[in-house]
mmCIF file of the C-alpha atoms, coordinates in Angstrom:
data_MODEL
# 
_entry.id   MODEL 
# 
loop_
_atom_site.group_PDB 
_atom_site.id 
_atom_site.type_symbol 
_atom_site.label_atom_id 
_atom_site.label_alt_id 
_atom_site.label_comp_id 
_atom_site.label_asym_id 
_atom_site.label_entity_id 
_atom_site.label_seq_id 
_atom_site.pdbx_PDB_ins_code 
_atom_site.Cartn_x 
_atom_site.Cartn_y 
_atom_site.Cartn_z 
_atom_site.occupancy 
_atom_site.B_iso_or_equiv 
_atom_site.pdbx_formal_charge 
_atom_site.auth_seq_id 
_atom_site.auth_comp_id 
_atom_site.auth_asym_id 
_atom_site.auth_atom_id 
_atom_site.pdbx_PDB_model_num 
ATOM 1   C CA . UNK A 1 1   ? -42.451 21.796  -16.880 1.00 0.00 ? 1   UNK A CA 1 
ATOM 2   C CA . UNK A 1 2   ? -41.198 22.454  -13.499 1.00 0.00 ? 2   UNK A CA 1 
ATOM 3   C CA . UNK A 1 3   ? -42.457 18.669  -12.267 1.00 0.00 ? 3   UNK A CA 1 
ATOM 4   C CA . UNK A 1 4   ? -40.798 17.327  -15.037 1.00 0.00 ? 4   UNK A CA 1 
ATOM 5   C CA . UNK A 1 5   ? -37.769 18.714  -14.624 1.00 0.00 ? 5   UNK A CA 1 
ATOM 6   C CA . UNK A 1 6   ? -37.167 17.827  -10.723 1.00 0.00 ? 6   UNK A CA 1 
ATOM 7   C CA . UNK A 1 7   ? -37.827 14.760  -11.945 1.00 0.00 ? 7   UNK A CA 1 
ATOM 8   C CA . UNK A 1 8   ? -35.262 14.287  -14.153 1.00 0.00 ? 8   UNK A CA 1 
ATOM 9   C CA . UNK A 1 9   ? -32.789 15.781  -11.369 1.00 0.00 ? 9   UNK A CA 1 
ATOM 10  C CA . UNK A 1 10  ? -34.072 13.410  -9.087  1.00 0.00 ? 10  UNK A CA 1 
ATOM 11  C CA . UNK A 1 11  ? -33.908 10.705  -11.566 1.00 0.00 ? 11  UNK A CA 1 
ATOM 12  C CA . UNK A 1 12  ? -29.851 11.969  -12.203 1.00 0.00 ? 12  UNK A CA 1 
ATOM 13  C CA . UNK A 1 13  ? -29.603 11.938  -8.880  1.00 0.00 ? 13  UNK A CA 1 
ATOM 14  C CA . UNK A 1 14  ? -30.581 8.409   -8.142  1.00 0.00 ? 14  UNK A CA 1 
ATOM 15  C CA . UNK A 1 15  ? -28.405 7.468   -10.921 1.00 0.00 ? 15  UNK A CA 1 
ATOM 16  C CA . UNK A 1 16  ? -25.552 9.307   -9.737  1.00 0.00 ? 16  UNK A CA 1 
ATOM 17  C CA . UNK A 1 17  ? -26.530 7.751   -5.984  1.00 0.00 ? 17  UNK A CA 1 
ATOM 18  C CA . UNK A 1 18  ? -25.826 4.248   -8.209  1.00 0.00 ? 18  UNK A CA 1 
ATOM 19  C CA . UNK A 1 19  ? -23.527 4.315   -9.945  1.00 0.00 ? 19  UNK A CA 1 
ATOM 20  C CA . UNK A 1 20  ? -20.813 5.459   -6.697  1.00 0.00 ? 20  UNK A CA 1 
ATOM 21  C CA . UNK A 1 21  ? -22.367 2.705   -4.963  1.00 0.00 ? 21  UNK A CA 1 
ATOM 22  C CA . UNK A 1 22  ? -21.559 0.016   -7.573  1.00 0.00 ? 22  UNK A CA 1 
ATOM 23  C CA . UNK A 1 23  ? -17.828 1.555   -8.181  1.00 0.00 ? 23  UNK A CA 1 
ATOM 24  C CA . UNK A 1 24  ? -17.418 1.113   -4.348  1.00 0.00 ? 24  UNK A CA 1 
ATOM 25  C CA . UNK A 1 25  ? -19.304 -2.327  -4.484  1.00 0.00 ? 25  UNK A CA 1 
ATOM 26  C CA . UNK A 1 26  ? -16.775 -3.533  -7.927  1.00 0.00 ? 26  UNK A CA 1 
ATOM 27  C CA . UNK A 1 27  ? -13.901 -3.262  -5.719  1.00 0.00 ? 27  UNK A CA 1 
ATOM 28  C CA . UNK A 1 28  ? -11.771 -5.367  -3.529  1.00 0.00 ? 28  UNK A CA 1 
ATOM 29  C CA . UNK A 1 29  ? -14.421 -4.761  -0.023  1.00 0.00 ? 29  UNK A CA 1 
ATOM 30  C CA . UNK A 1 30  ? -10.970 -4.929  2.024   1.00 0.00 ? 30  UNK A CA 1 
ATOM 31  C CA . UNK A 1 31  ? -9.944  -1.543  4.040   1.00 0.00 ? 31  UNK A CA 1 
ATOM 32  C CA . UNK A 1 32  ? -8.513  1.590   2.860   1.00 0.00 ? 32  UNK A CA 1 
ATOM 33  C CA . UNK A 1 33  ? -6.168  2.455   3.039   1.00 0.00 ? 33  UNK A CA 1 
ATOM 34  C CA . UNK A 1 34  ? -4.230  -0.587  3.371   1.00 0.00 ? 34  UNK A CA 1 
ATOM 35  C CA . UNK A 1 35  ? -0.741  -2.223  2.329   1.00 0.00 ? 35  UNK A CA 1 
ATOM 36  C CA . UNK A 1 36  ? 0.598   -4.597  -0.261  1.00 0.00 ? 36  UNK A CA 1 
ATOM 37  C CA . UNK A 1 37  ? 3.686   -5.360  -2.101  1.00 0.00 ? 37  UNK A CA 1 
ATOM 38  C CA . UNK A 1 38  ? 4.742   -5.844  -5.729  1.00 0.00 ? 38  UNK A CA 1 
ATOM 39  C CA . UNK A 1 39  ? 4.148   -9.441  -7.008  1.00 0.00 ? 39  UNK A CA 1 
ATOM 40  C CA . UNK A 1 40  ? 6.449   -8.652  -10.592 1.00 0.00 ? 40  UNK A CA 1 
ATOM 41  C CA . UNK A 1 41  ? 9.640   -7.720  -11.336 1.00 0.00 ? 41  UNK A CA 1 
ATOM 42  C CA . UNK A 1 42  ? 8.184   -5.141  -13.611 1.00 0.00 ? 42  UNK A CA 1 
ATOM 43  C CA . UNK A 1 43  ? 5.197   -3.363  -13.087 1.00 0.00 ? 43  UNK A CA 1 
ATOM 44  C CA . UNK A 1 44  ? 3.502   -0.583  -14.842 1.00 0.00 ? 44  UNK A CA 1 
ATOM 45  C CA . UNK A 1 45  ? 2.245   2.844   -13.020 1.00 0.00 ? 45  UNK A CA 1 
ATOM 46  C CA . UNK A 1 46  ? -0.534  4.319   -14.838 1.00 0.00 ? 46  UNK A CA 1 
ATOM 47  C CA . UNK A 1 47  ? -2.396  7.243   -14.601 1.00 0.00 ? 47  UNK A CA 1 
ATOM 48  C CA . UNK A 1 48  ? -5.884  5.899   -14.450 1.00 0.00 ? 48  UNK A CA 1 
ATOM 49  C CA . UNK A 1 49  ? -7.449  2.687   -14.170 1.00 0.00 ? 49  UNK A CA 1 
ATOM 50  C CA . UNK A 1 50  ? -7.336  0.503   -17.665 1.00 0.00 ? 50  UNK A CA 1 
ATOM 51  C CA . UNK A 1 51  ? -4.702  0.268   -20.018 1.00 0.00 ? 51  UNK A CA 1 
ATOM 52  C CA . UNK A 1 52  ? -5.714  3.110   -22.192 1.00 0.00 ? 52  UNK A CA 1 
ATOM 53  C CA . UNK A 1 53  ? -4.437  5.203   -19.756 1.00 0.00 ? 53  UNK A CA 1 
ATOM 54  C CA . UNK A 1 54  ? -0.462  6.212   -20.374 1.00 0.00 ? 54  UNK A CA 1 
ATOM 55  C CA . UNK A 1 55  ? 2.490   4.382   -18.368 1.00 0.00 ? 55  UNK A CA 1 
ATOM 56  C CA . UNK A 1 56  ? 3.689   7.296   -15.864 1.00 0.00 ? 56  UNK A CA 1 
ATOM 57  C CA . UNK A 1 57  ? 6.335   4.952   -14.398 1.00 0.00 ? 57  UNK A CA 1 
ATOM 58  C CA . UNK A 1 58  ? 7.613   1.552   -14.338 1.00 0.00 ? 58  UNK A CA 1 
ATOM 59  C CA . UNK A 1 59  ? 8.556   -0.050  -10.868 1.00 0.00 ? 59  UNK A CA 1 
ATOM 60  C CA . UNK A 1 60  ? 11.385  -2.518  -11.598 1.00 0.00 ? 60  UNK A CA 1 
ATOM 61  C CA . UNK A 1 61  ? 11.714  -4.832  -8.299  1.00 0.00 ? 61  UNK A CA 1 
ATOM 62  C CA . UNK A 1 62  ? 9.619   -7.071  -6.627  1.00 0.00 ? 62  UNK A CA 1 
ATOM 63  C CA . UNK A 1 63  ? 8.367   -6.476  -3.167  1.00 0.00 ? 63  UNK A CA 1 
ATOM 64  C CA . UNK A 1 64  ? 8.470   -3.265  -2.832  1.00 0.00 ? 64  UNK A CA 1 
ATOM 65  C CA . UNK A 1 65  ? 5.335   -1.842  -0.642  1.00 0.00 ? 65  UNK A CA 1 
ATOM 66  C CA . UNK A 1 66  ? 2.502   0.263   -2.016  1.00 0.00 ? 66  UNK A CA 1 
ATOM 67  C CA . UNK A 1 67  ? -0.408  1.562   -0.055  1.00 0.00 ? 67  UNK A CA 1 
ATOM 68  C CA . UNK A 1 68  ? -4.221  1.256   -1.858  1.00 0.00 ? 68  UNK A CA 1 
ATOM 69  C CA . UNK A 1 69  ? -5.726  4.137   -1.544  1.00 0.00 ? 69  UNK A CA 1 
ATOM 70  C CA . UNK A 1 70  ? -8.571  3.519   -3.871  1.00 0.00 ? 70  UNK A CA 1 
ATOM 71  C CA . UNK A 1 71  ? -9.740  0.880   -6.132  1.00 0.00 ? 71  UNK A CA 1 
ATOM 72  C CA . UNK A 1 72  ? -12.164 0.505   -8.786  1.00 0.00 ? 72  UNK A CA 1 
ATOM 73  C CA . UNK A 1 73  ? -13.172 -2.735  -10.247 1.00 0.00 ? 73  UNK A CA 1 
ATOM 74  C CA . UNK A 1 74  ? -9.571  -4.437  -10.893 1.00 0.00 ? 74  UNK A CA 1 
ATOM 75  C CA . UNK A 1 75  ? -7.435  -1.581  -10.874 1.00 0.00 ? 75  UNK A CA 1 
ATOM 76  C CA . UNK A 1 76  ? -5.874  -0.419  -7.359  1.00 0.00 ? 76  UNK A CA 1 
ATOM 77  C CA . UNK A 1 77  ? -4.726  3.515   -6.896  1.00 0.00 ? 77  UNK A CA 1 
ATOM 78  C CA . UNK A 1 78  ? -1.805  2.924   -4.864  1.00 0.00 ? 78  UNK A CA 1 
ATOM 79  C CA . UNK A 1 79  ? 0.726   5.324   -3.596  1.00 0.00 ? 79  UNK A CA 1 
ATOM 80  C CA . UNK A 1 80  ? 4.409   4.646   -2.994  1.00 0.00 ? 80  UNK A CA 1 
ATOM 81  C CA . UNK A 1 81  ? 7.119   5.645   -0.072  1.00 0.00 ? 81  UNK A CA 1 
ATOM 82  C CA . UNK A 1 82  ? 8.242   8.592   -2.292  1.00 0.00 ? 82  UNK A CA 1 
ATOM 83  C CA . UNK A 1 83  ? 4.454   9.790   -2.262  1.00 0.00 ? 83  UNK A CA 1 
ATOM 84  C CA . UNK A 1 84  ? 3.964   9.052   -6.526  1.00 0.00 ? 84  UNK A CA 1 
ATOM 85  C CA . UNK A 1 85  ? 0.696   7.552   -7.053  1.00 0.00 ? 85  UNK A CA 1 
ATOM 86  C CA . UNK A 1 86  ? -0.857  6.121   -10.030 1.00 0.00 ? 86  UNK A CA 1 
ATOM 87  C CA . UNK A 1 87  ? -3.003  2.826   -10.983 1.00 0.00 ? 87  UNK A CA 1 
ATOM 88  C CA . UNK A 1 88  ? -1.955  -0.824  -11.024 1.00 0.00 ? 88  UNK A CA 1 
ATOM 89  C CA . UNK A 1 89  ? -3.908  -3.702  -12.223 1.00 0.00 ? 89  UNK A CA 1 
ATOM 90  C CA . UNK A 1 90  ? -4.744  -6.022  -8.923  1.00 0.00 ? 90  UNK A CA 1 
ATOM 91  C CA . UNK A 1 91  ? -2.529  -8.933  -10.728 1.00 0.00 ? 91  UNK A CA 1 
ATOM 92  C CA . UNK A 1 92  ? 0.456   -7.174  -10.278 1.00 0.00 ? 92  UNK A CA 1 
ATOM 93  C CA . UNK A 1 93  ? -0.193  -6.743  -6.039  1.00 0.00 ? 93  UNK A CA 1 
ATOM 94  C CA . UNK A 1 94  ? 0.506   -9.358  -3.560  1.00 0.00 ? 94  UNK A CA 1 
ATOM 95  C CA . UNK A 1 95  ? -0.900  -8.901  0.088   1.00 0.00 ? 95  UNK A CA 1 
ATOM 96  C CA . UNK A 1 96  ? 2.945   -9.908  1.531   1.00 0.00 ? 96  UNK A CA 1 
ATOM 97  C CA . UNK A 1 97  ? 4.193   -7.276  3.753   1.00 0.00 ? 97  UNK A CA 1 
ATOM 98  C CA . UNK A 1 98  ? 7.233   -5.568  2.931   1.00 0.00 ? 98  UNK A CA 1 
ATOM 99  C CA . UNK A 1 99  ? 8.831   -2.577  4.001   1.00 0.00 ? 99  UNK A CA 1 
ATOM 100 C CA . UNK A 1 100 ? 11.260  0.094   2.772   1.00 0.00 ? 100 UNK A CA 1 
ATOM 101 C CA . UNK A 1 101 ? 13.624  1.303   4.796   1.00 0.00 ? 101 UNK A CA 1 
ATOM 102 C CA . UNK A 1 102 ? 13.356  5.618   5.264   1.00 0.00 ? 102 UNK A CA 1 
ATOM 103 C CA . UNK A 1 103 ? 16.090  8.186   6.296   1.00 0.00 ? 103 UNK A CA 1 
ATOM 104 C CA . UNK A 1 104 ? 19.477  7.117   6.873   1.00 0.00 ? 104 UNK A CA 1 
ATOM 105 C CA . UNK A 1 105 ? 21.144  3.763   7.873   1.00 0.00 ? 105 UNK A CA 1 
ATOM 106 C CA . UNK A 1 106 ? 19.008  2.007   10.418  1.00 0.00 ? 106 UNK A CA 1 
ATOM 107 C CA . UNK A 1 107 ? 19.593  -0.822  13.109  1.00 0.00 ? 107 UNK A CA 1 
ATOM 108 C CA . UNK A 1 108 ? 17.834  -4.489  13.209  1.00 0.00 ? 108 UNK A CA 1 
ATOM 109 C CA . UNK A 1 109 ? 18.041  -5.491  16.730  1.00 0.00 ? 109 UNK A CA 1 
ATOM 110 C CA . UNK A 1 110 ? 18.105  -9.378  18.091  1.00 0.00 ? 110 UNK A CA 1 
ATOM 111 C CA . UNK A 1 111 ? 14.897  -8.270  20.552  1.00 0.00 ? 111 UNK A CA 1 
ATOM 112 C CA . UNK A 1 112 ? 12.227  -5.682  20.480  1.00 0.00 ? 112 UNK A CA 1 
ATOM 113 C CA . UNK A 1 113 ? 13.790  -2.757  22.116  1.00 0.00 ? 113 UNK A CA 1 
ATOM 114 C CA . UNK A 1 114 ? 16.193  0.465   21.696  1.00 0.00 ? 114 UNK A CA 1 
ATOM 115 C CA . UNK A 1 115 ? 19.230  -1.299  24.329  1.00 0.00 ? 115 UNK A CA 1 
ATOM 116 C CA . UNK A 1 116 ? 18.720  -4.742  22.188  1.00 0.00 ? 116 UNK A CA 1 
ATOM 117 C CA . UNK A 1 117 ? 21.811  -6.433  20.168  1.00 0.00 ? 117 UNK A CA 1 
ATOM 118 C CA . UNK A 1 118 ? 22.213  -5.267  16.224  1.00 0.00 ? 118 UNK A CA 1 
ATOM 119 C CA . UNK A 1 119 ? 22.054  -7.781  14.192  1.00 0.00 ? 119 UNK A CA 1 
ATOM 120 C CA . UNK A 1 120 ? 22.268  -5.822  11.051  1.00 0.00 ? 120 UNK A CA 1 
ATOM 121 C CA . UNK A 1 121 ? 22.208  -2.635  9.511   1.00 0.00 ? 121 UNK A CA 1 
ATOM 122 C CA . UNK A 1 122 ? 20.051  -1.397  7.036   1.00 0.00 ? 122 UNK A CA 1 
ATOM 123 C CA . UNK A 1 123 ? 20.621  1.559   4.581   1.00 0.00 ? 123 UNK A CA 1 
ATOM 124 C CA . UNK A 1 124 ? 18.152  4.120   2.799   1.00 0.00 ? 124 UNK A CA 1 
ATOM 125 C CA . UNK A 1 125 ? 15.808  2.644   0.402   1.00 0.00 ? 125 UNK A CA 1 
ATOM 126 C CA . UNK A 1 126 ? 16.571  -1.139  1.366   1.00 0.00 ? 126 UNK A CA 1 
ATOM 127 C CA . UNK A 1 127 ? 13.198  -3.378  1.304   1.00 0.00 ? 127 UNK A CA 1 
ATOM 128 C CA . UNK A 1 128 ? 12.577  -6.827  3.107   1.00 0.00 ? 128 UNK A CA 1 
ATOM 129 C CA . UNK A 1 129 ? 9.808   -8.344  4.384   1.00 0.00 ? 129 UNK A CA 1 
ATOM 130 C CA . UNK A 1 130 ? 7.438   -7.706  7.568   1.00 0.00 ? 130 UNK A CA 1 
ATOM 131 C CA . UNK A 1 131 ? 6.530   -10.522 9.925   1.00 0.00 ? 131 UNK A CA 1 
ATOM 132 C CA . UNK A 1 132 ? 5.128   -8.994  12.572  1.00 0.00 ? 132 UNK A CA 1 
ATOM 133 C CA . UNK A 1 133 ? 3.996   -6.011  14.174  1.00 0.00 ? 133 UNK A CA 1 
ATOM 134 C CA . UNK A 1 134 ? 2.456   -6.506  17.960  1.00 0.00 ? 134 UNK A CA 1 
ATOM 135 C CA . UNK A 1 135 ? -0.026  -3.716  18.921  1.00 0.00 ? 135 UNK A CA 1 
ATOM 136 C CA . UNK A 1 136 ? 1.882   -2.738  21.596  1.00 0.00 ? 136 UNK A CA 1 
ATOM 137 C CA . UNK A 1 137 ? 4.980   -2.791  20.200  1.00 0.00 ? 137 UNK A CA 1 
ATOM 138 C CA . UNK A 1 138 ? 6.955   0.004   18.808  1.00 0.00 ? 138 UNK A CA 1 
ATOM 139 C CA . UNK A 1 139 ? 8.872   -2.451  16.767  1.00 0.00 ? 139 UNK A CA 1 
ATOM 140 C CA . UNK A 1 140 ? 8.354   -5.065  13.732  1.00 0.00 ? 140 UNK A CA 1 
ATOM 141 C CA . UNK A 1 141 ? 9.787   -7.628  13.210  1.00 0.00 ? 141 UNK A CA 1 
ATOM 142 C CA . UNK A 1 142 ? 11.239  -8.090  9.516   1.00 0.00 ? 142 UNK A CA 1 
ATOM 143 C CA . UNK A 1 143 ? 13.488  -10.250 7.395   1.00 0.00 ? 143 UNK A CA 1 
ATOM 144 C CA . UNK A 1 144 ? 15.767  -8.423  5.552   1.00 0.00 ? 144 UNK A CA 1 
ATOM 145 C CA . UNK A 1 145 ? 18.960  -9.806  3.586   1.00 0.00 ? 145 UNK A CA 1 
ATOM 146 C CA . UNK A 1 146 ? 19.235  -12.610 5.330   1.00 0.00 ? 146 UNK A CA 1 
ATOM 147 C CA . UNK A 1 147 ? 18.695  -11.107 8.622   1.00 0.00 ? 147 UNK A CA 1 
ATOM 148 C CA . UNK A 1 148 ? 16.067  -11.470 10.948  1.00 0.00 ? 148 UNK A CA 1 
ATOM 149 C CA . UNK A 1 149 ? 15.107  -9.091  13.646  1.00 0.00 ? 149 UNK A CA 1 
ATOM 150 C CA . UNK A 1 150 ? 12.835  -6.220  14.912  1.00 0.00 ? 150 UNK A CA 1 
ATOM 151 C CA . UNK A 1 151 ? 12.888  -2.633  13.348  1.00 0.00 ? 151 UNK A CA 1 
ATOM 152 C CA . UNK A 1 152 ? 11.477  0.396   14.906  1.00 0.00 ? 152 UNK A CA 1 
ATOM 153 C CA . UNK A 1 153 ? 8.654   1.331   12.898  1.00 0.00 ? 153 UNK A CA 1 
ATOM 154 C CA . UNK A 1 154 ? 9.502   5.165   12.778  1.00 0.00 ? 154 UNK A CA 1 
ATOM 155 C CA . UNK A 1 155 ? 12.519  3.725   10.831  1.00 0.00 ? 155 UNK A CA 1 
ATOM 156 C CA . UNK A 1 156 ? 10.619  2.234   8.168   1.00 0.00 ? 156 UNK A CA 1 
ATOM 157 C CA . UNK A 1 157 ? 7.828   2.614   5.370   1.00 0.00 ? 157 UNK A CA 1 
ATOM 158 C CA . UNK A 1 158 ? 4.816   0.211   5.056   1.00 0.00 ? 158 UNK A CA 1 
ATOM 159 C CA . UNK A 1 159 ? 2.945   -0.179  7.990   1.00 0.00 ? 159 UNK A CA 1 
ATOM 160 C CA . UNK A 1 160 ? -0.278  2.356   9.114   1.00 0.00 ? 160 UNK A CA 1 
ATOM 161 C CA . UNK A 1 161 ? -0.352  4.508   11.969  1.00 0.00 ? 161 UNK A CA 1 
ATOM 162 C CA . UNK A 1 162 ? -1.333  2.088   14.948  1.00 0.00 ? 162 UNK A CA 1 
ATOM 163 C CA . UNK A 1 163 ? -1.622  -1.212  12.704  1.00 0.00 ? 163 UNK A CA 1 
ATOM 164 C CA . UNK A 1 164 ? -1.019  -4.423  14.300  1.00 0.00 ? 164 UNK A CA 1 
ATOM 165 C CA . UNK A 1 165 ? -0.595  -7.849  13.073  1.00 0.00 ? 165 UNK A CA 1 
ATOM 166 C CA . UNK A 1 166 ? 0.748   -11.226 13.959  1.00 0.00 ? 166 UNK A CA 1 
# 
């Protein structure tokens, strides 16, 4: 009785073992967490992953940045700047960089550095697009309204900790 038991455990087990191995095999294989943007104009927030679940919230603008914090098979958990997070089918995700502005009005500058030229200013909760972010750097540089410059990235939502790219 006792053998046949730890058997089935085992057995459970094993199948258990699986199963989180094929949800983590179903997805994407990129990194989490990572970044992408919204690729509709109108995009459903669930509350789990397949459309059985219920709408929580409905994004209503394009481009707007989302970080993927999990996936499984084609269904992204993402989590926005406000810190709301919820499912999205992959369909609806672009990998474009964008940003959102945070805080208060911030400067675009014509170089990458503090004493450089505004070009523009930015308010709260304004989104554009990220071009690049040098390694070294403690600016991006972004598109945004027309303008084209570098942004410190303490000023701004949609990049990781120490993430780089050209």
């Amino acid at each position: 009785m006792r053998q046949a038991l730890a058997g089935i455990l085992l057995c459970g087990f094993i199948l258990s073992a699986a199963g989180s191995a094929l949800a983590q095999v179903s997805g994407s294989g990129l990194p989490l967490p990572r970044f992408v943007s919204l690729r509709a104009g109108e995009v459903n927030l669930r509350t789990g992953p397949g459309v059985q679940y219920p709408v929580d919230w409905v994004y209503r603008k394009s481009g707007l940045p989302l970080e993927v914090i999990a996936e499984y098979k084609a269904w992204r958990k993402v989590r926005d700047w406000e810190g709301a997070q919820g499912w999205v089918h992959q369909t609806m995700l672009s990998s474009k960089r964008t940003f959102i502005v945070t805080g208060i009005s911030r400067d675009v500058r014509a170089k990458a550095s503090a004493k450089s030229a505004i070009v523009a200013q930015v308010q709260s909760n304004v989104s554009g697009r990220l071009l690049a972010c040098p390694g070294a750097s403690t600016f991006c540089r972004v598109e945004v309204e027309g303008f084209d410059g570098w942004l410190n990235r303490a000023d701004f939502w949609g990049i990781l900790k120490g993430e780089a790219f050209e």
